[in-house]
N, C-alpha and C positions, 0 to 999 in steps of 0.2 A: 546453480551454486552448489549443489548436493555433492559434487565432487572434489572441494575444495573450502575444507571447514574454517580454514585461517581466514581465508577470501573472503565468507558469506560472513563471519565474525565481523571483521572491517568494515562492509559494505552496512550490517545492518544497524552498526555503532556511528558510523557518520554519517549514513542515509535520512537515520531518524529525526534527527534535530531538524531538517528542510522538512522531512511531512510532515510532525509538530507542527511546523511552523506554515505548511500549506492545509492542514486541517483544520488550524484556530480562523482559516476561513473559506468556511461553507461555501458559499455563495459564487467561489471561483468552480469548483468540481458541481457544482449544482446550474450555475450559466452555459458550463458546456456541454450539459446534456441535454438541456433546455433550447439554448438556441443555435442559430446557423453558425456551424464553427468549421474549420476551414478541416481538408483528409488531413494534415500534418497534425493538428489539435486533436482528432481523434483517434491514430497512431499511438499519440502522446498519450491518452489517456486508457489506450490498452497494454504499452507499456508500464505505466504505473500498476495496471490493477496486479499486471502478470507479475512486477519486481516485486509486489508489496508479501503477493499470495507466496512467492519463493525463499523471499525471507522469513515466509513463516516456516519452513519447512525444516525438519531435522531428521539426520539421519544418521545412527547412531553407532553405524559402521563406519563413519567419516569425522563424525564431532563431539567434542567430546562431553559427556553427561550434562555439566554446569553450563554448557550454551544452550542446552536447549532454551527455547523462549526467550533468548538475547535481547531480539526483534523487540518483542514485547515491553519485556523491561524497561530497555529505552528508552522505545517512543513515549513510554506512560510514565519516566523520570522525564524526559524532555518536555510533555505538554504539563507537569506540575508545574516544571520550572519556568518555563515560560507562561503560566497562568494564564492554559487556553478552560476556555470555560467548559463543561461537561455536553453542556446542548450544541455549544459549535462542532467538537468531537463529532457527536453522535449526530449532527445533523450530517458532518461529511461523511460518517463511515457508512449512513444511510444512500447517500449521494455514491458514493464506492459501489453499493454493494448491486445498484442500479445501471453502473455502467454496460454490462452486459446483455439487458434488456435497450441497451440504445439502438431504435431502429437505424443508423446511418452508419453503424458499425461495420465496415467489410471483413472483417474476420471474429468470424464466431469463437464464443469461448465453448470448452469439454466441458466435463463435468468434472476434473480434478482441480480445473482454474477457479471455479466458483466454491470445493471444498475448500483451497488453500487460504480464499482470503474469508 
């Protein structure tokens, strides 16, 4: 996204209300690191962590001042407004921040993937 500030604007203004809404529950990101989940599910769940960590990114040869932290804002107006509770959050970003350590993971994360998110 770092190349295209309009794009990553967009993506992380409409991306946000779906992980809101996939974060008020835990138990989904939390079953797939847990149990036997099929290579497409766990794909899935390294594209999440990489979108999530990208959206956070700013760069400020491309975007302009006031987006920094778009991402942020957002997701954390979208989970008020949808009244996700504080412990589902933090139990998913917990579960997030875990996917990297999933042993059935075929593609390792850097160490720029796990600063981002």
């Amino acid at each position: 996204f770092s190349g295209d500030s309009n794009f990553q604007k967009f993506v992380a203004i409409n991306v946000a209300s779906s992980l809101a809404h996939l974060f008020s529950s835990p138990e989904v990101l939390v079953g797939l690191l847990t149990q036997e989940v099929s290579e497409v599910q766990i794909e899935a769940l390294v594209c999440l962590y990489k979108i999530i960590g990208s959206l956070n990114c700013f760069n400020p040869e491309v975007s302009k001042p006031e987006d920094e932290g778009i991402f942020l804002r957002t997701f954390q107006e979208c989970i008020h407004t949808q009244n996700v509770s504080c412990d589902r959050v933090t139990a998913s970003v917990m579960a997030l921040r875990a996917i990297p350590l999933c042993p059935r993971l075929t593609e390792p994360f850097n160490d720029e993937d796990r600063q981002l998110v």
